[in-house]
N, CA, C and O atoms as CSV, one atom per row, in Angstrom:
chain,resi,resn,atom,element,x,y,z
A,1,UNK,N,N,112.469,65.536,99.838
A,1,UNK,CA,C,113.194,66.735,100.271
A,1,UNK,C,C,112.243,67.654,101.030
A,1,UNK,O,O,111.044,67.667,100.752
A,2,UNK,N,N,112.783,68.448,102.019
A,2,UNK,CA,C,111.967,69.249,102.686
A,2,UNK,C,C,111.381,70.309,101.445
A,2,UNK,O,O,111.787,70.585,100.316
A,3,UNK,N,N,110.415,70.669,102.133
A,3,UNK,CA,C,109.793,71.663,101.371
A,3,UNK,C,C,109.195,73.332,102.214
A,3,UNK,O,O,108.393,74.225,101.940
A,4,UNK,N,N,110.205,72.996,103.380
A,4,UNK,CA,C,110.316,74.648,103.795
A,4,UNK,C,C,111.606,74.687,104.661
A,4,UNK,O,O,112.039,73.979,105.570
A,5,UNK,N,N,112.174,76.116,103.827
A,5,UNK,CA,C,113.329,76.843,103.972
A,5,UNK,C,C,113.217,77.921,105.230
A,5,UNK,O,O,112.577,78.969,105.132
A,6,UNK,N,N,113.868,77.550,106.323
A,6,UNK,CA,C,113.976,78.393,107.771
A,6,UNK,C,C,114.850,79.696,107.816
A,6,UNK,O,O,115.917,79.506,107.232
A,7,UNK,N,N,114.729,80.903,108.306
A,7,UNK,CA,C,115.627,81.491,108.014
A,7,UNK,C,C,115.611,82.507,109.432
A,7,UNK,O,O,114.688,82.788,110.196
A,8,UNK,N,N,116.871,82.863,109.416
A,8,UNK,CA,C,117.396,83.667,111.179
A,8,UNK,C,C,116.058,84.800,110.649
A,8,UNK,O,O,115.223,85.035,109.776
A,9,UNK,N,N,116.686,85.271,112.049
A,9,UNK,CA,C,115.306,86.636,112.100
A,9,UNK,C,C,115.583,87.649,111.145
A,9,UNK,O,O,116.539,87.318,110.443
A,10,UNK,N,N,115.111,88.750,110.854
A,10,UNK,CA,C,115.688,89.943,109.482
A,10,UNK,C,C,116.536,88.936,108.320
A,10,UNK,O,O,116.911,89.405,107.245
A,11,UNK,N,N,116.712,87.866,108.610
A,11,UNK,CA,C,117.187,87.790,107.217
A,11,UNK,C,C,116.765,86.592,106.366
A,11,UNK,O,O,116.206,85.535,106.660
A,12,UNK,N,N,117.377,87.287,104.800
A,12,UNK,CA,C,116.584,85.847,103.698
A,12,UNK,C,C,117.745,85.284,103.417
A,12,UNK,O,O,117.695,84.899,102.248
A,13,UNK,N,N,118.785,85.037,103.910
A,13,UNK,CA,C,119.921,84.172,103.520
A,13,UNK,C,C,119.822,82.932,103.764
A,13,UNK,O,O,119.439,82.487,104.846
A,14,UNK,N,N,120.075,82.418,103.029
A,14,UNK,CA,C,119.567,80.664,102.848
A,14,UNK,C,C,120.535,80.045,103.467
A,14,UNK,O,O,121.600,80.169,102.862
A,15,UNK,N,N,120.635,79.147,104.866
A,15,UNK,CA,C,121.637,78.397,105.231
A,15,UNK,C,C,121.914,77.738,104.492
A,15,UNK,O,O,121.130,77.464,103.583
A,16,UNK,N,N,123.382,77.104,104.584
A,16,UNK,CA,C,123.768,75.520,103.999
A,16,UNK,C,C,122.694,74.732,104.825
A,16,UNK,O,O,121.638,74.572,104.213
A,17,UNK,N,N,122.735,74.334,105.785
A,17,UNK,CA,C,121.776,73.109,105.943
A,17,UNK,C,C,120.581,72.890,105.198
A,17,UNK,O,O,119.916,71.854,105.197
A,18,UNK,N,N,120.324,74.094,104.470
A,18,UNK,CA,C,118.886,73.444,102.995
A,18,UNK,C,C,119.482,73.566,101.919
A,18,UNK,O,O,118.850,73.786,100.885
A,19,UNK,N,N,120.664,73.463,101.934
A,19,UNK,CA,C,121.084,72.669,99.997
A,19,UNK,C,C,121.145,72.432,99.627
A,19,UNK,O,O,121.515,72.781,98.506
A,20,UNK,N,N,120.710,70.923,100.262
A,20,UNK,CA,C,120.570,69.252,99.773
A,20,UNK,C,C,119.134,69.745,99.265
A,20,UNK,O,O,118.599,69.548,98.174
A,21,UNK,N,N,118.713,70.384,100.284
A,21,UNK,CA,C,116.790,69.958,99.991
A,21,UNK,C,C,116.736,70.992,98.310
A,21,UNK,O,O,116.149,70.609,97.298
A,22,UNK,N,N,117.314,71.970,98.411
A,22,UNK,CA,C,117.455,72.620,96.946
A,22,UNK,C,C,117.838,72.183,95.868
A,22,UNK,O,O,117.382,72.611,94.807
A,23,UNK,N,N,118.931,71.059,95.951
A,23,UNK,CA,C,119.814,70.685,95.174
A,23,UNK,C,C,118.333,69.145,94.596
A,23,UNK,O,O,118.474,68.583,93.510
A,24,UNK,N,N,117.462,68.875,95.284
A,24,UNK,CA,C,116.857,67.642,94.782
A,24,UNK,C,C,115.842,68.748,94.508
A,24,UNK,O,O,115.971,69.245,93.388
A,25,UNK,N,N,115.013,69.178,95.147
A,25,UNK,CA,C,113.857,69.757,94.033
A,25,UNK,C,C,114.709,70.643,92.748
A,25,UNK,O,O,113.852,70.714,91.867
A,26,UNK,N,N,115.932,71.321,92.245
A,26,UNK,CA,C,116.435,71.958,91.395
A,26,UNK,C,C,116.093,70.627,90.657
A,26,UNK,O,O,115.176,70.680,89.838
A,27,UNK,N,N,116.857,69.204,90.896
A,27,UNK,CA,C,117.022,67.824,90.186
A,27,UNK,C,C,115.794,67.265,89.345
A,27,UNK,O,O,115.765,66.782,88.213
A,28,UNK,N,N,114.291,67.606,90.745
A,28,UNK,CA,C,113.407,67.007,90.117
A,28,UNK,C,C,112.799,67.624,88.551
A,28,UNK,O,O,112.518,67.048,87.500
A,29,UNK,N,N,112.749,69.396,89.075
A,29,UNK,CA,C,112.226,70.157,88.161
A,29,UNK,C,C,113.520,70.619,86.824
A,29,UNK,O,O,113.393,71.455,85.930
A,30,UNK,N,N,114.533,69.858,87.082
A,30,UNK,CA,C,115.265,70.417,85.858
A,30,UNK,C,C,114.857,68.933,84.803
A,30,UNK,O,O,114.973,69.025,83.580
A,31,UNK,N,N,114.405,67.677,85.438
A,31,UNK,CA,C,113.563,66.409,84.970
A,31,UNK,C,C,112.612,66.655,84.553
A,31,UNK,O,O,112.402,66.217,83.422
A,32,UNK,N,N,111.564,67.448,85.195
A,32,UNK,CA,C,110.361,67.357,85.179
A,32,UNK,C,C,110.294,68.954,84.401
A,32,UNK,O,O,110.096,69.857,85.214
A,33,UNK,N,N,110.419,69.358,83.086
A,33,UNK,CA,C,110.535,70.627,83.083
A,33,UNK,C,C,108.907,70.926,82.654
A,33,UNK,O,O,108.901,71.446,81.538
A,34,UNK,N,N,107.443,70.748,83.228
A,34,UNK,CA,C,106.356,70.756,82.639
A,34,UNK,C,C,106.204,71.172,84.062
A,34,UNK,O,O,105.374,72.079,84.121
A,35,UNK,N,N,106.653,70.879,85.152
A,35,UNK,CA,C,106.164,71.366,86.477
A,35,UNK,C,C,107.009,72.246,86.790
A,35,UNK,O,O,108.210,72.236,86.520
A,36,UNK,N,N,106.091,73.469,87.686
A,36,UNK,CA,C,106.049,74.557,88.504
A,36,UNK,C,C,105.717,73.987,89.203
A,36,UNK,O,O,105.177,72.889,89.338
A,37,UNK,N,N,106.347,75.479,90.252
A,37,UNK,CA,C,106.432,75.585,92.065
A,37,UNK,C,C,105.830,76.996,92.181
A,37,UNK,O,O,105.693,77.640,91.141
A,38,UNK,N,N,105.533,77.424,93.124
A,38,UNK,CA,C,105.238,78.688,94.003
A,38,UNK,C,C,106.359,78.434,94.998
A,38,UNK,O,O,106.954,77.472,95.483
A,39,UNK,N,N,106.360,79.618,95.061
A,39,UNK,CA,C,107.650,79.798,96.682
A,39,UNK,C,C,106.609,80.937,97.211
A,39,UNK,O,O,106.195,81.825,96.465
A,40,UNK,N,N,106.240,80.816,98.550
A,40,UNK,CA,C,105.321,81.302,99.581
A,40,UNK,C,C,106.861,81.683,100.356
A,40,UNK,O,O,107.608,80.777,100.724
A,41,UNK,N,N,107.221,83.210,100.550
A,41,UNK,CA,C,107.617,83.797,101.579
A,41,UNK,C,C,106.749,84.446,102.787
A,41,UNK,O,O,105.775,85.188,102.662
A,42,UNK,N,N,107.516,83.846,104.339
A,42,UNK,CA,C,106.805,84.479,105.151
A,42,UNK,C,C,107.915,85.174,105.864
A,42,UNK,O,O,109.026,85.450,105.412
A,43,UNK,N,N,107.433,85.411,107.051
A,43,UNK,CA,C,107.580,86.178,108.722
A,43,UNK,C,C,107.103,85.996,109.149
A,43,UNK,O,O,106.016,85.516,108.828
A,44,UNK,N,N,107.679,86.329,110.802
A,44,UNK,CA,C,107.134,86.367,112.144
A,44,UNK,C,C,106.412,87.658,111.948
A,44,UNK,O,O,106.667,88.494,111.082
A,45,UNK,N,N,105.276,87.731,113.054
A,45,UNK,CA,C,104.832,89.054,113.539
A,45,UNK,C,C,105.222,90.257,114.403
A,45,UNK,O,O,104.536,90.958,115.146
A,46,UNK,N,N,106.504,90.292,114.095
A,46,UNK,CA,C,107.518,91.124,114.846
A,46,UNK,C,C,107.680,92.130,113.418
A,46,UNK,O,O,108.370,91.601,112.547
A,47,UNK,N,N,107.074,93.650,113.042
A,47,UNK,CA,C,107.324,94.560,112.268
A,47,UNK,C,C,106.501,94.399,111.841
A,47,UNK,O,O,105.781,93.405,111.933
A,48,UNK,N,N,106.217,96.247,110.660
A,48,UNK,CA,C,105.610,96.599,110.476
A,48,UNK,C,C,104.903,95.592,108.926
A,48,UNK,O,O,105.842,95.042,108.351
A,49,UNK,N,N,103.724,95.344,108.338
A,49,UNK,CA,C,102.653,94.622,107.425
A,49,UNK,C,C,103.227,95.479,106.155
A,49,UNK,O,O,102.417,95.582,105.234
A,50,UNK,N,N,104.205,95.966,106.002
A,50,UNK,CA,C,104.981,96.362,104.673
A,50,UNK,C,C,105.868,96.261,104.584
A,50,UNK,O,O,106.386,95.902,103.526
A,51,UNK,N,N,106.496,96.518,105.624
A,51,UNK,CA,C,107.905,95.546,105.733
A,51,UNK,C,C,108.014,94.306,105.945
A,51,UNK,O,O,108.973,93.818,105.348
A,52,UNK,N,N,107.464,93.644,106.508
A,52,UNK,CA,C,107.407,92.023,106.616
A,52,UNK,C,C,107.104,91.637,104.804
A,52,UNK,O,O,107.857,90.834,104.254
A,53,UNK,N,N,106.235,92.135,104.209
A,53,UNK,CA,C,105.519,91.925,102.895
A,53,UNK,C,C,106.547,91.597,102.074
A,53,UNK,O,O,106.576,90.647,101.291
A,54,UNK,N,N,107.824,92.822,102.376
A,54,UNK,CA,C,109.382,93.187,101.687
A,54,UNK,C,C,109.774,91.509,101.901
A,54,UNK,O,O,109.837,90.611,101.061
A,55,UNK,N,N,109.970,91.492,103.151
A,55,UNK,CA,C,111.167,90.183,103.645
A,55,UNK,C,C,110.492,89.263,102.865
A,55,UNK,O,O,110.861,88.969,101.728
A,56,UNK,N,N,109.336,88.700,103.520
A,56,UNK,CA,C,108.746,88.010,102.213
A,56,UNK,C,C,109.285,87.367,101.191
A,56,UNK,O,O,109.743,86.259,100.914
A,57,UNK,N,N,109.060,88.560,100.645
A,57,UNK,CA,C,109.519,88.440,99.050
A,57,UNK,C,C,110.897,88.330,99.040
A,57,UNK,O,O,111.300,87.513,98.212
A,58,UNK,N,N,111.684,88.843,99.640
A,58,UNK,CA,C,113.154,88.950,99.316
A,58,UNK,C,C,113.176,86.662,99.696
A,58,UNK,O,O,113.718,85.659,99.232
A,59,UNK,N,N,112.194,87.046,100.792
A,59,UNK,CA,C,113.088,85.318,101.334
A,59,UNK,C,C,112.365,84.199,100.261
A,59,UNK,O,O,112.783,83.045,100.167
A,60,UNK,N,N,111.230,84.717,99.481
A,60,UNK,CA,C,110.850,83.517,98.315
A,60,UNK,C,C,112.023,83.871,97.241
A,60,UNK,O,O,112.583,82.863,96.810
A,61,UNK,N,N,112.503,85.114,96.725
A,61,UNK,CA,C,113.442,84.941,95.637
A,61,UNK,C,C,114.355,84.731,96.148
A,61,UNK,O,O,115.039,84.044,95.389
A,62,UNK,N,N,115.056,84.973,97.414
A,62,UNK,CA,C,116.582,83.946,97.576
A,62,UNK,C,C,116.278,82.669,96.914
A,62,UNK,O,O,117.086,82.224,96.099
A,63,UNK,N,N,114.830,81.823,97.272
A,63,UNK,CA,C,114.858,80.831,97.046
A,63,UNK,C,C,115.173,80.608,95.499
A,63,UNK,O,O,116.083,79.923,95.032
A,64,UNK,N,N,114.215,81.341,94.818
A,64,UNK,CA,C,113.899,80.936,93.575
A,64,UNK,C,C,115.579,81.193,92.957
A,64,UNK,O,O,116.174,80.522,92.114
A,65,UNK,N,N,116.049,82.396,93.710
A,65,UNK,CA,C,117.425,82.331,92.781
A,65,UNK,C,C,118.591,81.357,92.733
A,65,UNK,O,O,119.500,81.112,91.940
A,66,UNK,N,N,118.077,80.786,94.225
A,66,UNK,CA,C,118.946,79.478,94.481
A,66,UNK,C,C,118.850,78.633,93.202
A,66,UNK,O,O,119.847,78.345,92.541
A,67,UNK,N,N,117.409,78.190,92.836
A,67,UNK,CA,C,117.079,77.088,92.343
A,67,UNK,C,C,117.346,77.796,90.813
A,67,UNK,O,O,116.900,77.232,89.814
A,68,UNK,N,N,117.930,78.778,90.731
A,68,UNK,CA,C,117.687,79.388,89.160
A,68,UNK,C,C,119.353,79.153,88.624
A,68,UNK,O,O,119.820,78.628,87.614
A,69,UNK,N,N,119.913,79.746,89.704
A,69,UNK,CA,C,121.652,78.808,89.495
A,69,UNK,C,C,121.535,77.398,89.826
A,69,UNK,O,O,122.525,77.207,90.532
A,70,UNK,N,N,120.993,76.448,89.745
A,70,UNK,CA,C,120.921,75.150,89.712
A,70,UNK,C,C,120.329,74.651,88.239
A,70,UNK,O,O,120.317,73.465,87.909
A,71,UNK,N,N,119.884,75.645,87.478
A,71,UNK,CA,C,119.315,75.600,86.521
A,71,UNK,C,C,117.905,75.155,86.186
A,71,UNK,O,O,117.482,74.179,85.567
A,72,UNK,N,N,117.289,76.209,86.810
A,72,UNK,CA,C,115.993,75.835,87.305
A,72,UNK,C,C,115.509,77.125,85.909
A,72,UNK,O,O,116.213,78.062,85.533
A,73,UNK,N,N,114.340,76.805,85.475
A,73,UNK,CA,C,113.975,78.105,84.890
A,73,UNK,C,C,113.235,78.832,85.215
A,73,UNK,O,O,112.407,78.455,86.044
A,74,UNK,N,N,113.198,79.929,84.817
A,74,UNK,CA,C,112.495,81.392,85.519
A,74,UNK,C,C,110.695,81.213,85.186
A,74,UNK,O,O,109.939,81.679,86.039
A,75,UNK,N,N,110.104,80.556,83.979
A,75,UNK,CA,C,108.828,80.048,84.033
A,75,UNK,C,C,108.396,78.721,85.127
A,75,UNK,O,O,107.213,78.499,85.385
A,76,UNK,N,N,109.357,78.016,85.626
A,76,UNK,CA,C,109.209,76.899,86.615
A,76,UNK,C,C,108.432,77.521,88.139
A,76,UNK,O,O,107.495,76.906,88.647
A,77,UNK,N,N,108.923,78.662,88.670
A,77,UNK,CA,C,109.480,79.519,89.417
A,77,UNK,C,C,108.173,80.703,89.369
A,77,UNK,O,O,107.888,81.222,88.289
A,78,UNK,N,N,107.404,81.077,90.665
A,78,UNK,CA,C,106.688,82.054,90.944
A,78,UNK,C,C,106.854,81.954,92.274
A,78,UNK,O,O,106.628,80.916,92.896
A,79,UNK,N,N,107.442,83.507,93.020
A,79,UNK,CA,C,107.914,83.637,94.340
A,79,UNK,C,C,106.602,84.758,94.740
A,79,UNK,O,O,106.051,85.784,94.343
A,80,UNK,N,N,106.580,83.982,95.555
A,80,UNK,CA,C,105.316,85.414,95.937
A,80,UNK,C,C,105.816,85.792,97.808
A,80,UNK,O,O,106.825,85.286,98.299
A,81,UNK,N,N,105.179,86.439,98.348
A,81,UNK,CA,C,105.267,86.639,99.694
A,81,UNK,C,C,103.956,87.259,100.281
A,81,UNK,O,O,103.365,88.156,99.681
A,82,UNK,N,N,103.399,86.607,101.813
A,82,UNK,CA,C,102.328,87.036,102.419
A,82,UNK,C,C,102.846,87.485,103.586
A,82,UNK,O,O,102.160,87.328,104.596
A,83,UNK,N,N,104.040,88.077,103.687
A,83,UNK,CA,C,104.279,88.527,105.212
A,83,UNK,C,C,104.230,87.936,106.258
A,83,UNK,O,O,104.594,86.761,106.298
A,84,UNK,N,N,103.697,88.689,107.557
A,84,UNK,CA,C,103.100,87.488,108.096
A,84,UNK,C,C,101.612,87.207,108.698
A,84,UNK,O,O,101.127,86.938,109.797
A,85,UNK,N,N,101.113,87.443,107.227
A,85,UNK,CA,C,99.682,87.612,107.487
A,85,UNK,C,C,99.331,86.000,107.573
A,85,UNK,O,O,98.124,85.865,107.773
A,86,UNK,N,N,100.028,84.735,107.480
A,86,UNK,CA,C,100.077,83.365,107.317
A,86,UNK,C,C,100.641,82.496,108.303
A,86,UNK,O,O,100.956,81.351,107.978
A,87,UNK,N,N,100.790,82.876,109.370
A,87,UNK,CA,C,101.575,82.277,110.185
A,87,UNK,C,C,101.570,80.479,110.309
A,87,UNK,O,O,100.556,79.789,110.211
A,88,UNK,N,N,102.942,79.977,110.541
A,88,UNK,CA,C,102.617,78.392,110.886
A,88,UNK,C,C,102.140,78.444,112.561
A,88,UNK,O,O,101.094,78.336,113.200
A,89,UNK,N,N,103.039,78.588,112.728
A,89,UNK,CA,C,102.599,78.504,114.086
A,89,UNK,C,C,101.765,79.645,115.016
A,89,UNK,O,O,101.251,80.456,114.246
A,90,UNK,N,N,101.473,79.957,116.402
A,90,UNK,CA,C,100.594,80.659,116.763
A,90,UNK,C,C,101.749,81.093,117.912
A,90,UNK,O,O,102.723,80.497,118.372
A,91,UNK,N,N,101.321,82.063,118.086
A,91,UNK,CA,C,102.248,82.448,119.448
A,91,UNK,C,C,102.838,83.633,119.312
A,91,UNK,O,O,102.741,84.409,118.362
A,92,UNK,N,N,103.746,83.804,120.759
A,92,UNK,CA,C,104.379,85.374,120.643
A,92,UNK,C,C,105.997,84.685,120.912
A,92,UNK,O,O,106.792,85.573,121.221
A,93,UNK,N,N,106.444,83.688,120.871
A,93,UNK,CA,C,107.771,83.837,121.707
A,93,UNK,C,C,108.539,82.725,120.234
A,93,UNK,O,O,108.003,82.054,119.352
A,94,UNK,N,N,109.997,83.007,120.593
A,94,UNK,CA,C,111.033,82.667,119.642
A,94,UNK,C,C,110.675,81.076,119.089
A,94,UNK,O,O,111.215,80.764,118.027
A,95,UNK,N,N,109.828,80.095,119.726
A,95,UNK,CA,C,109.607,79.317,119.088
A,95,UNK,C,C,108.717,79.186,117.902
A,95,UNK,O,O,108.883,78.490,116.900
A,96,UNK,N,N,107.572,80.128,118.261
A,96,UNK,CA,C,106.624,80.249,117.554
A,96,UNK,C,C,107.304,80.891,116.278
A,96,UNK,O,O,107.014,80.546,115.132
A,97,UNK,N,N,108.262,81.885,116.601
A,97,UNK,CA,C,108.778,82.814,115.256
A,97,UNK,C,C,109.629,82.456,114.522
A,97,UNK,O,O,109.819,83.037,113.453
A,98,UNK,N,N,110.453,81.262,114.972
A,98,UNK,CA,C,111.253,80.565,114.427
A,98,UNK,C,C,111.092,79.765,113.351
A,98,UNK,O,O,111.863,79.613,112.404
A,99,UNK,N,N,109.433,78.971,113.671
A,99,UNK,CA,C,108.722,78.418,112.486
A,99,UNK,C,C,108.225,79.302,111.520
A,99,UNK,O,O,108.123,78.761,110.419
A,100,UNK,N,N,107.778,80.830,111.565
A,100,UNK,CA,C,107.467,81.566,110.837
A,100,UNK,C,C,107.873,82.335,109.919
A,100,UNK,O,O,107.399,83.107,109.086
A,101,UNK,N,N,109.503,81.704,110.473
A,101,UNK,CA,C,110.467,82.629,109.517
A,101,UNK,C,C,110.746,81.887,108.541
A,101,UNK,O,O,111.762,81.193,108.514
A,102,UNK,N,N,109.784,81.939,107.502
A,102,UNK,CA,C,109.945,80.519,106.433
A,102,UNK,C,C,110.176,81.249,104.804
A,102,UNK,O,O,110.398,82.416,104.481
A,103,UNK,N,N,110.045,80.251,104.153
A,103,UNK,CA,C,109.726,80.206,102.787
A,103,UNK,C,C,109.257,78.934,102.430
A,103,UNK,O,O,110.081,78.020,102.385
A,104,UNK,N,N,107.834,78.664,102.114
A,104,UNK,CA,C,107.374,77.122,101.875
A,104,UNK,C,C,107.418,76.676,100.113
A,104,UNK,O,O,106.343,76.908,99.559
A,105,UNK,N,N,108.231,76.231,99.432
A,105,UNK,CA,C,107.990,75.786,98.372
A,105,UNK,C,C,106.660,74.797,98.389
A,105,UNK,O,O,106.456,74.056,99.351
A,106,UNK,N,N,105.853,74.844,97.349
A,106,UNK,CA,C,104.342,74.609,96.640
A,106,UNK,C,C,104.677,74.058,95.303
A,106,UNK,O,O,105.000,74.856,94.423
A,107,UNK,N,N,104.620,72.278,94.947
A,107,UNK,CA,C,104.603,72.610,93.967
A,107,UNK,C,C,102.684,72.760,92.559
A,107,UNK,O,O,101.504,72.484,92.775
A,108,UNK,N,N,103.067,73.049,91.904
A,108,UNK,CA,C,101.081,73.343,91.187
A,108,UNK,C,C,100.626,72.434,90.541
A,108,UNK,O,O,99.486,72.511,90.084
């Protein structure tokens, strides 16, 4: 399953097209209940290094809450966010930001 969640610009709403990929890591770790994940929220470099910090975070706990109604548990689960002090890609234009508008599940 993929292991990063794309998301439009300003927002942490989780498309359908990653629900499969949610629906198998929820599968593995509701199996595997001894393993944790990190959820790494990012951004593009478009806004201000406290507000991006916000989105972040909002776009790792969409995730985690996804996976928490799948019955994922809340010790499985650490959402953090680096803004976009992490970028995947490099650049100034919509391709580059498109990859940046992420959330990368990690598992530990």
């Amino acid at each position: 399953a993929t292991k990063i969640i794309y998301f439009d610009y300003d927002s942490y709403t989780i498309k359908a097209e990653f629900q499969s990929a949610l629906d198998a890591h929820a599968r593995f770790l509701n199996t595997n209940k001894a393993r944790k994940l990190a959820i790494e929220g990012h951004t593009d470099e478009r806004g201000g290094r406290e507000y991006n910090l916000a989105l972040g975070q909002k776009r790792s706990e969409a995730v985690r809450r996804a996976l928490a109604l799948l019955g994922v548990t809340d010790g499985q689960i650490e959402a953090v966010s680096f803004g976009k002090e992490k970028p995947a890609a490099p650049g100034s234009d919509e391709s580059s930001w498109a990859l940046n508008r992420r959330a990368e599940i990690n598992y530990l």
